[in-house]
VEXKE-116443 format. One record per residue (C-alpha): residue number from 1; residue in one letter; x, y, z. Coordinates in nm, 3 decimals, padded with zeros to 5 digits. Example, Ala and Ser with C-alpha at 12.3 -4.5 7.8 and 13.67 -1.06 7.14 Angstrom:
BEGIN
k r u v w
1 A 01.230 -00.450 00.780
2 S 01.367 -00.106 00.714
//
This chain:
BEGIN
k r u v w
1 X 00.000 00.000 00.000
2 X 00.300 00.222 00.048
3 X 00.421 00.208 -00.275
4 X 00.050 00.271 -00.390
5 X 00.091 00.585 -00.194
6 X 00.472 00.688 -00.362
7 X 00.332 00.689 -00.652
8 X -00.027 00.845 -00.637
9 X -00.209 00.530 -00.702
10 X -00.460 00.573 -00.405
11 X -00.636 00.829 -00.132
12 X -00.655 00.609 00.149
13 X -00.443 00.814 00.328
14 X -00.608 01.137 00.300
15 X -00.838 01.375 00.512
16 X -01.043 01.632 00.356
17 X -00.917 01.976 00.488
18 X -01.237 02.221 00.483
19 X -01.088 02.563 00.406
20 X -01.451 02.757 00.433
21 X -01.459 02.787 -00.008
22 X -01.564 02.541 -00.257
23 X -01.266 02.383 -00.352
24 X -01.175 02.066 -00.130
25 X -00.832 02.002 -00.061
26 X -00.691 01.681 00.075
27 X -00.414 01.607 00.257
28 X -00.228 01.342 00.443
29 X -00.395 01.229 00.808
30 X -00.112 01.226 00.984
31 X 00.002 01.615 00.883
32 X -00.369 01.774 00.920
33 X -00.293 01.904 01.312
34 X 00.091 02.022 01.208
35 X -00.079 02.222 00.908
36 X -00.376 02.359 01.166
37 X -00.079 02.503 01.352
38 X 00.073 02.608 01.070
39 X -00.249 02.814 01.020
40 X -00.269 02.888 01.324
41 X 00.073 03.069 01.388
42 X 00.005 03.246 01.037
43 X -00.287 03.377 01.207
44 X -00.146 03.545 01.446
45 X 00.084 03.694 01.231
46 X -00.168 03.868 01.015
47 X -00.189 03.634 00.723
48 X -00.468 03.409 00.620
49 X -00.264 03.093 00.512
50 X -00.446 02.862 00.272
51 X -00.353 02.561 00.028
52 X -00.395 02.608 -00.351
53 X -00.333 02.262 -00.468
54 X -00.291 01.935 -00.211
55 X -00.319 01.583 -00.347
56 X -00.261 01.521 -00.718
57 X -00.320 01.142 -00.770
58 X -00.123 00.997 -01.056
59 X -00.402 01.019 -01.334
60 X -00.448 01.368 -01.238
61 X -00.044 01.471 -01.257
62 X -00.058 01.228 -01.632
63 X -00.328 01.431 -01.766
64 X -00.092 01.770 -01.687
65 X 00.231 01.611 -01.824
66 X 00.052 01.486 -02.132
67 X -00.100 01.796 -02.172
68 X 00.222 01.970 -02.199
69 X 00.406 01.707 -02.394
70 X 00.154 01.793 -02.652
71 X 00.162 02.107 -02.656
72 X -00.174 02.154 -02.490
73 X -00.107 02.310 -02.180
74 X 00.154 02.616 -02.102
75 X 00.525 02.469 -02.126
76 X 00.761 02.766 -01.940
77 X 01.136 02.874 -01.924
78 X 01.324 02.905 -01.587
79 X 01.199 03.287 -01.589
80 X 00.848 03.224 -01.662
81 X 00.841 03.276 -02.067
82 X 00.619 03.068 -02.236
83 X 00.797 02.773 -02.461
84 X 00.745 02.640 -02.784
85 X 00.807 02.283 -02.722
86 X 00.750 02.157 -03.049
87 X 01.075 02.306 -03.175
88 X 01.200 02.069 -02.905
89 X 01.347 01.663 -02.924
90 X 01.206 01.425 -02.656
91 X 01.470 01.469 -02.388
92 X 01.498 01.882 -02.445
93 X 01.090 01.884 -02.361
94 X 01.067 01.651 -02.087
95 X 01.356 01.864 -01.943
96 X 01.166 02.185 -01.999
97 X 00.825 02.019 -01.854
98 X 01.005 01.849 -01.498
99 X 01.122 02.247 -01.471
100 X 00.801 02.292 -01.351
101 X 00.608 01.985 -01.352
102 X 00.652 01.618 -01.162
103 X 00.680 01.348 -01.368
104 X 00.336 01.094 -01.316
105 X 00.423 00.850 -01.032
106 X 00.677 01.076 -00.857
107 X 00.498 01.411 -00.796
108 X 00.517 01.488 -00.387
109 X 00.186 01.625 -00.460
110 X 00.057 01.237 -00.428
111 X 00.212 01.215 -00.083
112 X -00.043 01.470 00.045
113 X 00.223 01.604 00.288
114 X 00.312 01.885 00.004
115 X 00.104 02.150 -00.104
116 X 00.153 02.490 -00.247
117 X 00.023 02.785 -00.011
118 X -00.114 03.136 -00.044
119 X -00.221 03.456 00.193
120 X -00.573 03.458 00.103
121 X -00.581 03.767 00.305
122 X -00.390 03.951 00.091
123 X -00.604 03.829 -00.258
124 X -00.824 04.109 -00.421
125 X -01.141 03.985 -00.545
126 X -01.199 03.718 -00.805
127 X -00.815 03.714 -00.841
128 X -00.651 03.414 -01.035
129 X -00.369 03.284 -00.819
130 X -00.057 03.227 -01.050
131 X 00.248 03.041 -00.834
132 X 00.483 03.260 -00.992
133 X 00.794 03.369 -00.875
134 X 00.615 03.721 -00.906
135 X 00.357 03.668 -00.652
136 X 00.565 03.568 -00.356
137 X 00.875 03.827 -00.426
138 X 00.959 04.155 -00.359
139 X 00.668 04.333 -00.413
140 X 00.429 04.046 -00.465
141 X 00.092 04.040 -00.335
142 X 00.223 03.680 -00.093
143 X 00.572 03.827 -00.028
144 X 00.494 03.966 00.315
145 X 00.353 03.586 00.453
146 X 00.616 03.379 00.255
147 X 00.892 03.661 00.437
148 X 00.748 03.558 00.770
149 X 00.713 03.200 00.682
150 X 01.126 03.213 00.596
151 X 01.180 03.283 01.008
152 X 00.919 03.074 01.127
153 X 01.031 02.739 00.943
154 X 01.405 02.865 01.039
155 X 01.297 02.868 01.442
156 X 01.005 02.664 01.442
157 X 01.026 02.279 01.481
158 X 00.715 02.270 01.288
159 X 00.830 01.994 01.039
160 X 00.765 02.197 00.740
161 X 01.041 02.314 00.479
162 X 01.010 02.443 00.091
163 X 01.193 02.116 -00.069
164 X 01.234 02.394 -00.364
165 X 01.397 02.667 -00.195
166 X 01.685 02.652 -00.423
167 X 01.786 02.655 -00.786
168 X 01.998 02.338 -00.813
169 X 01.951 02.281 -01.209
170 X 01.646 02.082 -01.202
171 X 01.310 02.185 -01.039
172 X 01.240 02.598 -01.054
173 X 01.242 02.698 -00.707
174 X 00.854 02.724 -00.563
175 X 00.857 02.969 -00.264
176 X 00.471 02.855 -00.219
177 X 00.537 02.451 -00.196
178 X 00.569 02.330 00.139
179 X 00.654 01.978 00.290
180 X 00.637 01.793 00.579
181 X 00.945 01.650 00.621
182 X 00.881 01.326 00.884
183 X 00.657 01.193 00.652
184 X 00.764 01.299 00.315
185 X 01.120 01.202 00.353
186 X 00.969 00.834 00.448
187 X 00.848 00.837 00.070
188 X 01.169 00.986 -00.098
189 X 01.350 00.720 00.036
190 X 01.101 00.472 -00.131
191 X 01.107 00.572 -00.471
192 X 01.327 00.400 -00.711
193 X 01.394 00.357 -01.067
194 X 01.239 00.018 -01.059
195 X 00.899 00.119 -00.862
196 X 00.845 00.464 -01.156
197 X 00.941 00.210 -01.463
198 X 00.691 -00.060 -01.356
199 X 00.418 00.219 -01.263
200 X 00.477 00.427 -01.590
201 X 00.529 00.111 -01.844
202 X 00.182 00.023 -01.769
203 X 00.022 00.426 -01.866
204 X -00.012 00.596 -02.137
205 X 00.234 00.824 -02.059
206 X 00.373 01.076 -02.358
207 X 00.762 01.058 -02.431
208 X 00.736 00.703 -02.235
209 X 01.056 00.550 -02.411
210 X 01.273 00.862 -02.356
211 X 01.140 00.922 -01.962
212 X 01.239 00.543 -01.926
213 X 01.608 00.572 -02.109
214 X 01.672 00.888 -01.845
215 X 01.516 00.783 -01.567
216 X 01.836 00.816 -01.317
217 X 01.865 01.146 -01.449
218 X 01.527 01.240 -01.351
219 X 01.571 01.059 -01.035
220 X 01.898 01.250 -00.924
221 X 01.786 01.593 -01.048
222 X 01.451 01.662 -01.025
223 X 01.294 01.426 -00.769
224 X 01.553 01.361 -00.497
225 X 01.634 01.695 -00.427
226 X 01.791 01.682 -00.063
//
């Protein structure tokens, strides 16, 4: 059932978090009380913290890799330009999609103990939110929480980290995506090359034979990031 869980193949290990609008996110059981502190403490501070997106389960994180692969959905540089990626051979686009977007199978999204985060306090009305660098630097509308969140997750023995903080050639960093680290580290150290090839050879996944012939690239740099 574990692996089941590495790779986004179930929900059994999920509670619904009610967040007051109409969007239900979901989130792993065992990290619903350290998040309700999380709020809590953001509270006080002034900010209304909230999760955007929660769980992804595997079909949901194929139809958003297959959308780019095609061309369907938004591909976009390290600086947020839009990409053509048909000018681009198999390995150059599924390098340009992992910049942004988890490969099926191994998104930390499926874990429910990562989720990307936003001041709903500071939103004007019917505003889109973006998760772009823009938002939550300098003079973006989420700067102000994400500055306070950088001292409380240095102080705090909350469990929670941003497993993106830093540029290290792979993933884009993503200031809003936050893990808990007791239980997500329990899954890193469960995924392998063998548990992604047997879960992917059986999809329908675009660029299948390339994603299999670098899969320990993909592994090193843009899934085990610690």
């Amino acid at each position: 059932m574990s692996a089941d869980i590495v790779t986004g193949s179930v929900d059994t290990h999920l509670v619904v978090l009610d967040q007051g609008d109409a969007v239900k996110q979901a989130i792993h059981k065992q990290v619903l009380k350290p998040f309700l502190d999380l709020q809590n403490a953001a509270q006080k501070a002034g900010f209304d913290l909230k999760i955007c997106s929660a769980f992804r389960s595997f079909d949901r994180q194929m139809l958003i890799w297959n959308g780019k692969a095609a061309g369907m959905r938004p591909v976009m540089d390290p600086f947020g330009h839009p990409v053509n990626i048909q000018d681009l051979g198999p390995w150059q686009k599924i390098q340009a999609i992992l910049r942004w977007s988890a490969l099926p199978g191994a998104s930390r999204h499926h874990w429910g103990t990562d989720f990307d985060i936003y001041d709903a306090s500071a939103m004007p009305k019917d505003y889109q939110i973006q998760l772009t660098p823009s938002e939550v630097q300098g003079n973006g509308l989420f700067a102000p929480m994400h500055n306070w969140l950088d001292e409380y997750l240095d102080s705090d023995e909350s469990g929670f980290y941003r497993p993106y903080a830093l540029d290290k050639g792979g993933i884009a960093p993503e200031r809003w995506h936050l893990s808990y680290r007791p239980i997500a580290d329990q899954y890193v150290q469960m995924l392998s090359h063998e548990l992604l090839a047997t879960k992917l050879k059986n999809s329908n996944l675009v660029l299948l034979d390339t994603v299999l012939e670098y899969l320990d690239d993909i592994l090193q740099r843009y899934i085990i990031v610690d």
